[in-house]
Backbone as CSV, one residue per row, in Angstrom:
resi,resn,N_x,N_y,N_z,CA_x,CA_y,CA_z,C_x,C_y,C_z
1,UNK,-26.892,-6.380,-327.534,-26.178,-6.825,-326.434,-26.994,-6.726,-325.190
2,UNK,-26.250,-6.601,-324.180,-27.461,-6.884,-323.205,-27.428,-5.172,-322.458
3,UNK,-28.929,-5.696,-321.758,-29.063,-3.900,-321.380,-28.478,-4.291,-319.915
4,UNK,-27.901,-4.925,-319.643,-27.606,-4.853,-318.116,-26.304,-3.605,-317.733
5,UNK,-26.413,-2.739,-317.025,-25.336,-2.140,-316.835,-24.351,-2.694,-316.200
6,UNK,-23.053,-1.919,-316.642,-21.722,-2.152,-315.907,-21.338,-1.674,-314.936
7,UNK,-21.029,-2.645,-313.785,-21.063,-1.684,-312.699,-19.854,-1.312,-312.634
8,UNK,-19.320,-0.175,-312.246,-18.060,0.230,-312.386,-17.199,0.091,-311.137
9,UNK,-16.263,-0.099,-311.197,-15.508,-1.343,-310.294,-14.511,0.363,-309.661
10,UNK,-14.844,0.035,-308.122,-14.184,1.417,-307.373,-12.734,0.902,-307.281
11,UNK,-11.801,1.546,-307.451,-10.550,1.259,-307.021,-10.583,1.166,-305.608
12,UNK,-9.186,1.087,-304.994,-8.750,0.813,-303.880,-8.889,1.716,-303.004
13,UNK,-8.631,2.996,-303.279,-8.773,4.385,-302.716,-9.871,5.050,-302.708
14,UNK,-10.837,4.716,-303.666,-12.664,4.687,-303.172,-13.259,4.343,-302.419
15,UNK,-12.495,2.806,-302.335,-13.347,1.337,-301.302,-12.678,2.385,-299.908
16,UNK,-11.349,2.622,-299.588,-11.034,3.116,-298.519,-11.501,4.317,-297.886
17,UNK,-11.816,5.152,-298.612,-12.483,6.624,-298.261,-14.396,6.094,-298.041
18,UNK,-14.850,5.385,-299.119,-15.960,5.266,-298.437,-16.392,4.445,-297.457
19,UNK,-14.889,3.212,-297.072,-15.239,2.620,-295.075,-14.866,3.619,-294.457
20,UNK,-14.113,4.405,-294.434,-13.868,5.363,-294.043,-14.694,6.723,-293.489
21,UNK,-15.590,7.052,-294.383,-16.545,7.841,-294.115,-17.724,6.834,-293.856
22,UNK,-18.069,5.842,-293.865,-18.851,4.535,-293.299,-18.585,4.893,-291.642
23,UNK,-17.229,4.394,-291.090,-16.980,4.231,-290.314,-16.916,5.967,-288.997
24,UNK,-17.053,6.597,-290.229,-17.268,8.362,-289.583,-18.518,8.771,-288.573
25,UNK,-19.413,8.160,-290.238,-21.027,7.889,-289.554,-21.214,7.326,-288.615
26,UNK,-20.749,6.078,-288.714,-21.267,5.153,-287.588,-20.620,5.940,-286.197
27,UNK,-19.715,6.474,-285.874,-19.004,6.886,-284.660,-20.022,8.013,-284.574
28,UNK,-20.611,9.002,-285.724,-21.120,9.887,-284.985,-22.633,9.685,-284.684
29,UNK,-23.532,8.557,-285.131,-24.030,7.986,-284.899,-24.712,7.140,-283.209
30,UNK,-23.782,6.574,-282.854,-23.333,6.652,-281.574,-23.149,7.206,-280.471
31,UNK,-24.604,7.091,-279.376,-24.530,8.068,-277.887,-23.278,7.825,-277.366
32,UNK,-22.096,8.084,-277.747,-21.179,7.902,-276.250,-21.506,9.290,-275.455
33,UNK,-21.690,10.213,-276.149,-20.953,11.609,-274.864,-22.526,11.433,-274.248
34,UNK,-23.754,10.486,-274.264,-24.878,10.519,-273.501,-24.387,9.194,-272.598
35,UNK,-23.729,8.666,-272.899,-22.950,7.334,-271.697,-22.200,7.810,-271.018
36,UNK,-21.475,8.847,-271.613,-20.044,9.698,-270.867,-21.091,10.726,-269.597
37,UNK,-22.151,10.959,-270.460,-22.861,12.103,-269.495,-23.398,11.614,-268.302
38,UNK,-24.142,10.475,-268.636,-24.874,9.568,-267.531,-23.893,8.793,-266.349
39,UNK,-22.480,8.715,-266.804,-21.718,7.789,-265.553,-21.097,9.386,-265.210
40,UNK,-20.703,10.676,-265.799,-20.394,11.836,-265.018,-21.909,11.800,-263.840
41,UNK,-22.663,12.025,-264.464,-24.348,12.285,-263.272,-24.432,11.491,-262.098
42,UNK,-23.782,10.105,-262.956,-24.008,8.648,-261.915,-22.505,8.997,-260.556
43,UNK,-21.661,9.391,-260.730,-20.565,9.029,-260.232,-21.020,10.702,-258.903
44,UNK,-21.828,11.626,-259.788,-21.684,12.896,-258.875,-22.934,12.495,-258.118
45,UNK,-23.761,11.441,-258.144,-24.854,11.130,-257.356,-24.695,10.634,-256.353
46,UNK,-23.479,9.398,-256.644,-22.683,8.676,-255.438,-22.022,9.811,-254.592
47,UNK,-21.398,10.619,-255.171,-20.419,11.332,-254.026,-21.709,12.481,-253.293
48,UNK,-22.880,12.693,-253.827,-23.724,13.753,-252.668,-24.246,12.584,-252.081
49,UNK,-24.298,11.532,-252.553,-25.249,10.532,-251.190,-24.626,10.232,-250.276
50,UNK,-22.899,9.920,-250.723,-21.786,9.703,-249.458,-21.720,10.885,-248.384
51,UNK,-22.319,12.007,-248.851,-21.801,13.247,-248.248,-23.015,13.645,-247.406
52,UNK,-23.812,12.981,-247.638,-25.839,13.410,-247.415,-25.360,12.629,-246.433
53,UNK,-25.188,10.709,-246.663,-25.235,10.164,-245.571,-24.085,10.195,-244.285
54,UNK,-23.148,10.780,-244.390,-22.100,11.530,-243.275,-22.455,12.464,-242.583
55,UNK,-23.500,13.431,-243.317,-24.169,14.154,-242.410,-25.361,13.742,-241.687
56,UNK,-25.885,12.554,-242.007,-27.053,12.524,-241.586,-26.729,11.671,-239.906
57,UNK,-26.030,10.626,-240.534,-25.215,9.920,-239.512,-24.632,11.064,-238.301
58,UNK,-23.731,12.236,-238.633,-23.451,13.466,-237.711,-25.045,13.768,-237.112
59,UNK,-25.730,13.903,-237.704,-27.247,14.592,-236.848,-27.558,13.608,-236.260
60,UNK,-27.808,12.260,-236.626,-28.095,11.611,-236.137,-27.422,11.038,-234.329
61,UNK,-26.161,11.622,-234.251,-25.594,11.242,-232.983,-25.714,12.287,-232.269
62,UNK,-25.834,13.575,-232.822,-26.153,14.864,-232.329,-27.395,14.490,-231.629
63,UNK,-28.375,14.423,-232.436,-30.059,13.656,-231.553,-30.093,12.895,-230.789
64,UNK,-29.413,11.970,-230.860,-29.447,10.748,-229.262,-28.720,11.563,-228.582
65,UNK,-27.015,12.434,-228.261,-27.064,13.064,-227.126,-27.911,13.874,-227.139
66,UNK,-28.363,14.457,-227.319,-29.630,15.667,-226.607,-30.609,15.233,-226.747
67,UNK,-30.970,13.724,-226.898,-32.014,13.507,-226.536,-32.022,12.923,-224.696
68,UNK,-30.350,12.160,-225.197,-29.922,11.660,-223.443,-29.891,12.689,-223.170
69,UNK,-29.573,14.311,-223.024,-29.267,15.009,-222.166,-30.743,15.654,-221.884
70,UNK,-31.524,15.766,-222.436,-33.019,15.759,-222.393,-33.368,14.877,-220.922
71,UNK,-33.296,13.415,-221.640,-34.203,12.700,-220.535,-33.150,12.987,-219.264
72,UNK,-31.846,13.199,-219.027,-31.120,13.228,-217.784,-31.862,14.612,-216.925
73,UNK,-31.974,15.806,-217.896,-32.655,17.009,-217.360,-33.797,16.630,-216.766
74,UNK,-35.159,16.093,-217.495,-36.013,15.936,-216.998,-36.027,15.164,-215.637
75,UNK,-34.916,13.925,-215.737,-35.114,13.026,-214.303,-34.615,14.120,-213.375
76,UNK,-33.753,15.343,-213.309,-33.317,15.612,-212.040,-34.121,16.867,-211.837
77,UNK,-34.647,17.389,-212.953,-36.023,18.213,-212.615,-37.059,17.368,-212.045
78,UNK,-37.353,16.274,-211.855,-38.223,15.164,-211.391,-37.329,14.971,-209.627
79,UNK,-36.434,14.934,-210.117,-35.867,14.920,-208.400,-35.678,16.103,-207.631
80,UNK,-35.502,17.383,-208.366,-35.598,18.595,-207.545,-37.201,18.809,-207.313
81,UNK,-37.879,18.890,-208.152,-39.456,18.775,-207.697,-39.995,17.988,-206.125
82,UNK,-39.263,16.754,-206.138,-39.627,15.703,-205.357,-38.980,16.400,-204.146
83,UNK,-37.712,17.029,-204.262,-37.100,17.513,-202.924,-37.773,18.147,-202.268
84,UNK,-38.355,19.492,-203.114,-38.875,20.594,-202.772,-40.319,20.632,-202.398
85,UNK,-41.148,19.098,-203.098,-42.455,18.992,-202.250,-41.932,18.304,-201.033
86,UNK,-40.690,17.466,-200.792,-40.722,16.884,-199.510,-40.446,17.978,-198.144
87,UNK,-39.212,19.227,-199.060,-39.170,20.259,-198.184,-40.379,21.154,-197.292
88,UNK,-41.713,21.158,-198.299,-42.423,22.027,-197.969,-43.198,20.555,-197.002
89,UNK,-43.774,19.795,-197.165,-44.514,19.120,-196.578,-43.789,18.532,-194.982
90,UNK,-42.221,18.758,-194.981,-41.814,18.788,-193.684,-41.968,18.826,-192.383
91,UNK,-42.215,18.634,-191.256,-42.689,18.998,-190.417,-41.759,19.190,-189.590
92,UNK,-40.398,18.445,-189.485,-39.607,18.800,-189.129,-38.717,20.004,-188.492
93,UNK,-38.489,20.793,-187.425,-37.956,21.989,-187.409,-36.741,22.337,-188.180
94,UNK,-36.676,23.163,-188.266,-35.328,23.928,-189.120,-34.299,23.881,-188.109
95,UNK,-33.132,23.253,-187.998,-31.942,23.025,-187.020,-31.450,24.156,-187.140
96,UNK,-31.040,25.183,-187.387,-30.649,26.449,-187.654,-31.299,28.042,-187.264
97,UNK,-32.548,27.637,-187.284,-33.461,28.688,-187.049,-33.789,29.346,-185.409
98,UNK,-33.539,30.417,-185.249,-33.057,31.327,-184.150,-34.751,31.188,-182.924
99,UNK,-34.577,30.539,-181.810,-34.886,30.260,-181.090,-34.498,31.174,-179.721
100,UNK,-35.892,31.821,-180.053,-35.623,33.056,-178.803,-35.665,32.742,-177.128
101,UNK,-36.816,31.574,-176.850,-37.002,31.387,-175.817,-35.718,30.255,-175.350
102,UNK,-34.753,29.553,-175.805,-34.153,28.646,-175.511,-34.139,28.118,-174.401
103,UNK,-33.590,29.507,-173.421,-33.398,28.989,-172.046,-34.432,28.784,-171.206
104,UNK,-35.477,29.439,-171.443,-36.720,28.835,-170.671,-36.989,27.541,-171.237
105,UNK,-37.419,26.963,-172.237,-37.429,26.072,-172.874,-36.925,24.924,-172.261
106,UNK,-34.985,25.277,-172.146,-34.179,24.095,-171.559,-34.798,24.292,-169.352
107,UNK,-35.555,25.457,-168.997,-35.735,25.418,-167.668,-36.769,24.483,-167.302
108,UNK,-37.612,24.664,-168.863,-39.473,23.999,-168.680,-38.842,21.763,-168.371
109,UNK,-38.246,21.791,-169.521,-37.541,20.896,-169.565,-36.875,20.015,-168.086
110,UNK,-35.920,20.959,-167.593,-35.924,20.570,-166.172,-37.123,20.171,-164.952
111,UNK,-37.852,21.060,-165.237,-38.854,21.399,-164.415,-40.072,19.977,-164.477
112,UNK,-39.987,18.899,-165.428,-40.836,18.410,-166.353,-40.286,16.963,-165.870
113,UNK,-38.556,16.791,-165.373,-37.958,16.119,-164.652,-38.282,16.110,-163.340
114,UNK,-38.196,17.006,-162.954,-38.189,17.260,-161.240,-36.694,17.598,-161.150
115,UNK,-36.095,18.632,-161.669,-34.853,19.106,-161.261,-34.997,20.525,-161.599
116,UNK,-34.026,20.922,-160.349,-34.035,22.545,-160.489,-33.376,23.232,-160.870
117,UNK,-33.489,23.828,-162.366,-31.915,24.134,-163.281,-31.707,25.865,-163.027
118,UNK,-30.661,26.000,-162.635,-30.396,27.302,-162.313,-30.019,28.056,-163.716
119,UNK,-30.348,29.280,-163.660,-30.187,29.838,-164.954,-28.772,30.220,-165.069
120,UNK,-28.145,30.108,-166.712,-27.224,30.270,-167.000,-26.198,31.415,-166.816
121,UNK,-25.061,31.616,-166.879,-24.526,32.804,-166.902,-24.332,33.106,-168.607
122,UNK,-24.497,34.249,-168.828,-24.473,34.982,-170.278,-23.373,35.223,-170.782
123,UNK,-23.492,34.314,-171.675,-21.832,34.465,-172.504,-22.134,34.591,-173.806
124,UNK,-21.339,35.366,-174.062,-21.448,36.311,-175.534,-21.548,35.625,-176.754
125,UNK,-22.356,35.285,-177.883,-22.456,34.523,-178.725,-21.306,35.120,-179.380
126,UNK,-20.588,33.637,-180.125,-19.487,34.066,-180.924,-20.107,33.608,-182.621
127,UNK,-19.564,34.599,-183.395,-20.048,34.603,-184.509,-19.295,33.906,-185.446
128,UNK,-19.710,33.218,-186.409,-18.720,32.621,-187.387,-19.450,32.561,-189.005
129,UNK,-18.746,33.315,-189.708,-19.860,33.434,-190.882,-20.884,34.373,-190.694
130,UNK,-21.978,33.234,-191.398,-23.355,33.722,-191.277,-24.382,33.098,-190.340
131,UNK,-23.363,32.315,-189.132,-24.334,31.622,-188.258,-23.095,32.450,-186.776
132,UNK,-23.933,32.182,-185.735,-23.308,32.390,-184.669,-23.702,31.172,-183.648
133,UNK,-22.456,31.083,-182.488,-22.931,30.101,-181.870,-22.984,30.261,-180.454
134,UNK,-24.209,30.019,-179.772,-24.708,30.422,-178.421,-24.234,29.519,-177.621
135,UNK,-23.922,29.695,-176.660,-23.179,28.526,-175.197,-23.607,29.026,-173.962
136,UNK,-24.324,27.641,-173.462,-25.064,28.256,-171.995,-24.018,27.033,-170.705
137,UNK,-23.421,27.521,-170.203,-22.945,27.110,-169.144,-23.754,27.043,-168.148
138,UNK,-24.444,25.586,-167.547,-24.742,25.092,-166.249,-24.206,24.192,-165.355
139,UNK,-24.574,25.020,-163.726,-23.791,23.920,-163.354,-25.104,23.531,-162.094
140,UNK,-25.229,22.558,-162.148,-26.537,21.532,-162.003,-26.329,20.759,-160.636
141,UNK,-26.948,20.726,-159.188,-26.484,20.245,-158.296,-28.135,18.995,-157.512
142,UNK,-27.960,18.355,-158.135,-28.904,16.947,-157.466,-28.787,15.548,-156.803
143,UNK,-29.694,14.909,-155.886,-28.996,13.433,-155.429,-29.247,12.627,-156.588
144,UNK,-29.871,13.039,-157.894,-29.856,11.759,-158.576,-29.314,12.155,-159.902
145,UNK,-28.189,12.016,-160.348,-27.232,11.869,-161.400,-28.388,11.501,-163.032
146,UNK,-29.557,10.243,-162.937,-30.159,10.012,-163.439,-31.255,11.357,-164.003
147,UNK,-31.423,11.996,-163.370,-32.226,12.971,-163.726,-31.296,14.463,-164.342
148,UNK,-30.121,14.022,-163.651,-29.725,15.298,-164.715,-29.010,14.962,-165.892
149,UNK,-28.987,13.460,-166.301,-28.466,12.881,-167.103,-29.749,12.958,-168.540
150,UNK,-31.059,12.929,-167.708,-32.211,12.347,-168.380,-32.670,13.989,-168.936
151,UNK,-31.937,15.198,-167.823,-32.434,16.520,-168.516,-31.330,17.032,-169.774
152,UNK,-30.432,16.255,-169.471,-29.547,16.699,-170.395,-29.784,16.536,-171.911
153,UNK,-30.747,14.835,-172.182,-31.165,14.175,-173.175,-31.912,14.710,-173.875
154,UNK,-32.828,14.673,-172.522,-34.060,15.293,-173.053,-34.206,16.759,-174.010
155,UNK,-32.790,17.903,-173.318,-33.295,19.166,-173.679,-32.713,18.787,-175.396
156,UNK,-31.859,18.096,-175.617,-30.971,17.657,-176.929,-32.004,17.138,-177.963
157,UNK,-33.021,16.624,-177.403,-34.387,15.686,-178.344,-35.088,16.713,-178.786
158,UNK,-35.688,17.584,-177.554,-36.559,18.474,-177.898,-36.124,20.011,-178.277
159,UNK,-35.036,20.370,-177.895,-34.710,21.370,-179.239,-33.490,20.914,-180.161
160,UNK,-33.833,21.530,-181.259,-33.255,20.715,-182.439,-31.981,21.907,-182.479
161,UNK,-30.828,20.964,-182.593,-30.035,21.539,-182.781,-28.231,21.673,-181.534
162,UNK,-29.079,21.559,-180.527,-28.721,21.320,-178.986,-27.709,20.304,-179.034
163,UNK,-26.111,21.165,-178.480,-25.019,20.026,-178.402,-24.496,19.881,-176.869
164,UNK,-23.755,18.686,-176.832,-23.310,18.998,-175.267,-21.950,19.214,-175.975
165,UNK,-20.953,20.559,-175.253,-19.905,21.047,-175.594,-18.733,20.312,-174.700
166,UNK,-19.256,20.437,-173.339,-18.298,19.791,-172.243,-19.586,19.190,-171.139
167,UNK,-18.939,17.967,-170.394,-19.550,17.896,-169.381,-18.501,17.752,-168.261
168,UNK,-18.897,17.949,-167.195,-18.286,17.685,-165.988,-19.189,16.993,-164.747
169,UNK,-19.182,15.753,-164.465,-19.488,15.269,-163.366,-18.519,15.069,-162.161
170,UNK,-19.080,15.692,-160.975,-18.661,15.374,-159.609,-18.991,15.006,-158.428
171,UNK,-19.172,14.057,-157.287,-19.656,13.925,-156.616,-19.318,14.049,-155.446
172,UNK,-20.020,15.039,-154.650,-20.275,15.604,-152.851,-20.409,14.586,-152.565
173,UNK,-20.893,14.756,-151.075,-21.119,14.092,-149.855,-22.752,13.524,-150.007
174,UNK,-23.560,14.316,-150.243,-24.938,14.094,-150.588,-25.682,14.404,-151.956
175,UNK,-24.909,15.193,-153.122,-25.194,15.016,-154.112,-24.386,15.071,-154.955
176,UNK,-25.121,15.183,-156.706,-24.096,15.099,-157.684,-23.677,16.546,-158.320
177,UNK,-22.911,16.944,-158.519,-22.511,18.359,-159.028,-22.307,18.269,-161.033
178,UNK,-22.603,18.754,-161.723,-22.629,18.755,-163.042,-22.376,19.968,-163.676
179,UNK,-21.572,19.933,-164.385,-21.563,21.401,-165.007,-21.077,20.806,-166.355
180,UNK,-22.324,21.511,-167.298,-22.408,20.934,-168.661,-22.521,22.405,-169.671
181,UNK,-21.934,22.322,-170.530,-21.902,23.451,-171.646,-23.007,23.418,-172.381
182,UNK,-24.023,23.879,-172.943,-24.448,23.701,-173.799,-24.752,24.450,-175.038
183,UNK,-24.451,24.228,-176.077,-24.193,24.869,-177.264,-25.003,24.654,-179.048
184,UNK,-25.152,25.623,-179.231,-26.196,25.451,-180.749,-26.166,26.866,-181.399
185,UNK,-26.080,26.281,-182.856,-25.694,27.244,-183.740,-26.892,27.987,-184.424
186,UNK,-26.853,29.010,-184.585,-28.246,29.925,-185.368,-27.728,30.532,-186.248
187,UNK,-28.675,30.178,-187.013,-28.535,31.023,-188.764,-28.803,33.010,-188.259
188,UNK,-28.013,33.907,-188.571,-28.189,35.009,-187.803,-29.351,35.340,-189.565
189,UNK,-30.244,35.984,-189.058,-31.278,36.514,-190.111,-31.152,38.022,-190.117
């Protein structure tokens, strides 16, 4: 007869157990939990880059203000510099600063006119703060109104600081009568 063998024919419940364990293999076969692993890695990569770039964006606005508050510092350190060389290079007198000779000063002044200023009567500097304020009452008698008008100007130009408080003009028979306050404040040192 023939030598071919018989192949022996699996029942129904063979064929099923061995797709069965077919189908076992093949599943374990199969990277899923390395797909499962890679979109867990992928998904925790997205959420530190969302979180990286929220902070970076935060530093990032942090740096432009202090960088504006930077350049604002530097410009007004650039303008206090500028003050303080204009202060020193000044030539200007100090409006405040205590002026001992005054009243000769305001006499030389007269004298420089051609008018003859009688010296003041002494009235008590009144103090206010940290400055006090000096008041020289004159009363001024010439035929030309112009010259005691022109000493009055004058003493106001050339010392700094010099106010007229009151004036009073009157006129005599042959001249003009004036009696003018004059007043300026000193830093007391």
């Amino acid at each position: 007869m023939s030598a071919i063998p018989s192949r022996p024919r699996l029942s129904a419940d063979d064929r099923y157990e061995l797709a069965s364990r077919a189908a076992m293999h093949e599943r374990q076969s199969r990277p899923v939990h390395f797909v499962v692993f890679g979109l867990i890695v992928f998904v925790a990569a997205l959420i530190f880059i969302a979180v990286a770039w929220r902070h970076n964006s935060a530093a990032n606005r942090t740096l432009m203000n202090n960088h504006l508050s930077a350049v604002n510092v530097e410009r007004m350190i650039a303008q206090i510099s500028e003050l303080e060389s204009a202060q020193s290079q000044s030539t200007v007198d100090d409006r405040f600063a205590p002026i001992p000779d005054i009243k000769t000063r305001i006499e030389r002044i007269g004298e420089q006119i051609g008018l003859t200023v009688p010296i003041p009567r002494n009235a008590q500097p009144r103090t206010e703060g940290n400055a006090r304020l000096l008041s020289f009452p004159y009363t001024v008698r010439d035929e030309s109104l112009e010259k005691i008008l022109q000493w009055i100007q004058q003493s106001q130009t050339q010392i700094p600081g010099l106010e007229v408080r009151e004036i009073t003009i009157n006129l005599n028979a042959k001249s003009w009568q004036t009696k003018v306050t004059l007043t300026r404040y000193e830093r007391i040192e």
